[in-house]
N, C-alpha and C positions, 0 to 999 in steps of 0.2 A: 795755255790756250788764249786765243783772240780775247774769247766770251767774257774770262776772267779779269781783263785791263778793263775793263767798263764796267765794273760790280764794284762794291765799298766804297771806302773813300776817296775823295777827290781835294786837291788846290781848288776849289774853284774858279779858277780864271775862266774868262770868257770863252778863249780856246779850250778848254776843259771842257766847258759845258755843251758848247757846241758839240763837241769830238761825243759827247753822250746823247745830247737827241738824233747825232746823225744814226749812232751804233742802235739806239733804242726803235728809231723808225725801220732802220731794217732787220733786225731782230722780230719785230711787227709782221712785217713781211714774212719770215721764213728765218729761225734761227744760222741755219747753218749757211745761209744767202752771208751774214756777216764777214765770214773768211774768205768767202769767193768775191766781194767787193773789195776786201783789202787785198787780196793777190793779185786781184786783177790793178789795183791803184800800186801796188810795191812792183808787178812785171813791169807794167808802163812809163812810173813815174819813179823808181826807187823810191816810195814815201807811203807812208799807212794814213790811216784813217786818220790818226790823231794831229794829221797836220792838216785836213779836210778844212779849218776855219780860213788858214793862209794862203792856201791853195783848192777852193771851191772846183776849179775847173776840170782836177784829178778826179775829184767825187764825182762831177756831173758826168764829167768820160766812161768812168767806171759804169755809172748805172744805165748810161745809153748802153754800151758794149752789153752788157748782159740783160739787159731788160726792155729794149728796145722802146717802144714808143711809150710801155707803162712805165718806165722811168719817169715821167709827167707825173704822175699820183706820186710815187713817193717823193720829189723835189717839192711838190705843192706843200706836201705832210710837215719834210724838211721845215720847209718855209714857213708855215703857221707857226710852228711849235718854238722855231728861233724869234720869229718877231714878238711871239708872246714873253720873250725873257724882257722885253721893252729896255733894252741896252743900243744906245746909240752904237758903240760900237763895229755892232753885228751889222748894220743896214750894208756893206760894204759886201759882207760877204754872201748876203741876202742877192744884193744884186749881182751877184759875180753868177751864184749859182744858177743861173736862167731862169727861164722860162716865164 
């Protein structure tokens, strides 16, 4: 199950961490909302969540398509909770992801 790649341990790499607040913010939302963001990013994009750091705009597609204008609340949530890792890095994907 989806649920289960985001529990235990991790590499932490940046993308790792990422790929965990995105899954953690919608989990927040609505556990079982998780599968239906990554099916809906694997229909569209052939790609899951866990490339959501490289590709920000499969995520943002994904959560327009099913959540329509409340997609803003969870991007904003996204967005706090990444900039809080305070990794230059991230700012790239910070901005890719809108809004």
């Amino acid at each position: 199950m989806l649920l289960e790649k985001f529990e235990g341990d991790f590499d932490e790499t940046t993308s790792d961490m990422v790929s965990q607040i995105v899954a953690k913010t919608i989990i927040d939302v609505g556990p079982a909302l998780l599968e239906q963001v990554n099916t809906r990013i694997h229909k569209n994009f052939n790609s899951d969540i866990s490339e959501c750091f490289e590709h920000p705009q499969y995520l943002n597609s994904a959560l327009k398509d099913l959540f329509g204008d409340s997609f803003l609340g969870i991007v904003q949530t996204i967005k706090l909770r990444v900039e809080g890792l305070g990794l230059d890095d991230t700012k790239e994907f910070v901005s890719m992801l809108g809004v």
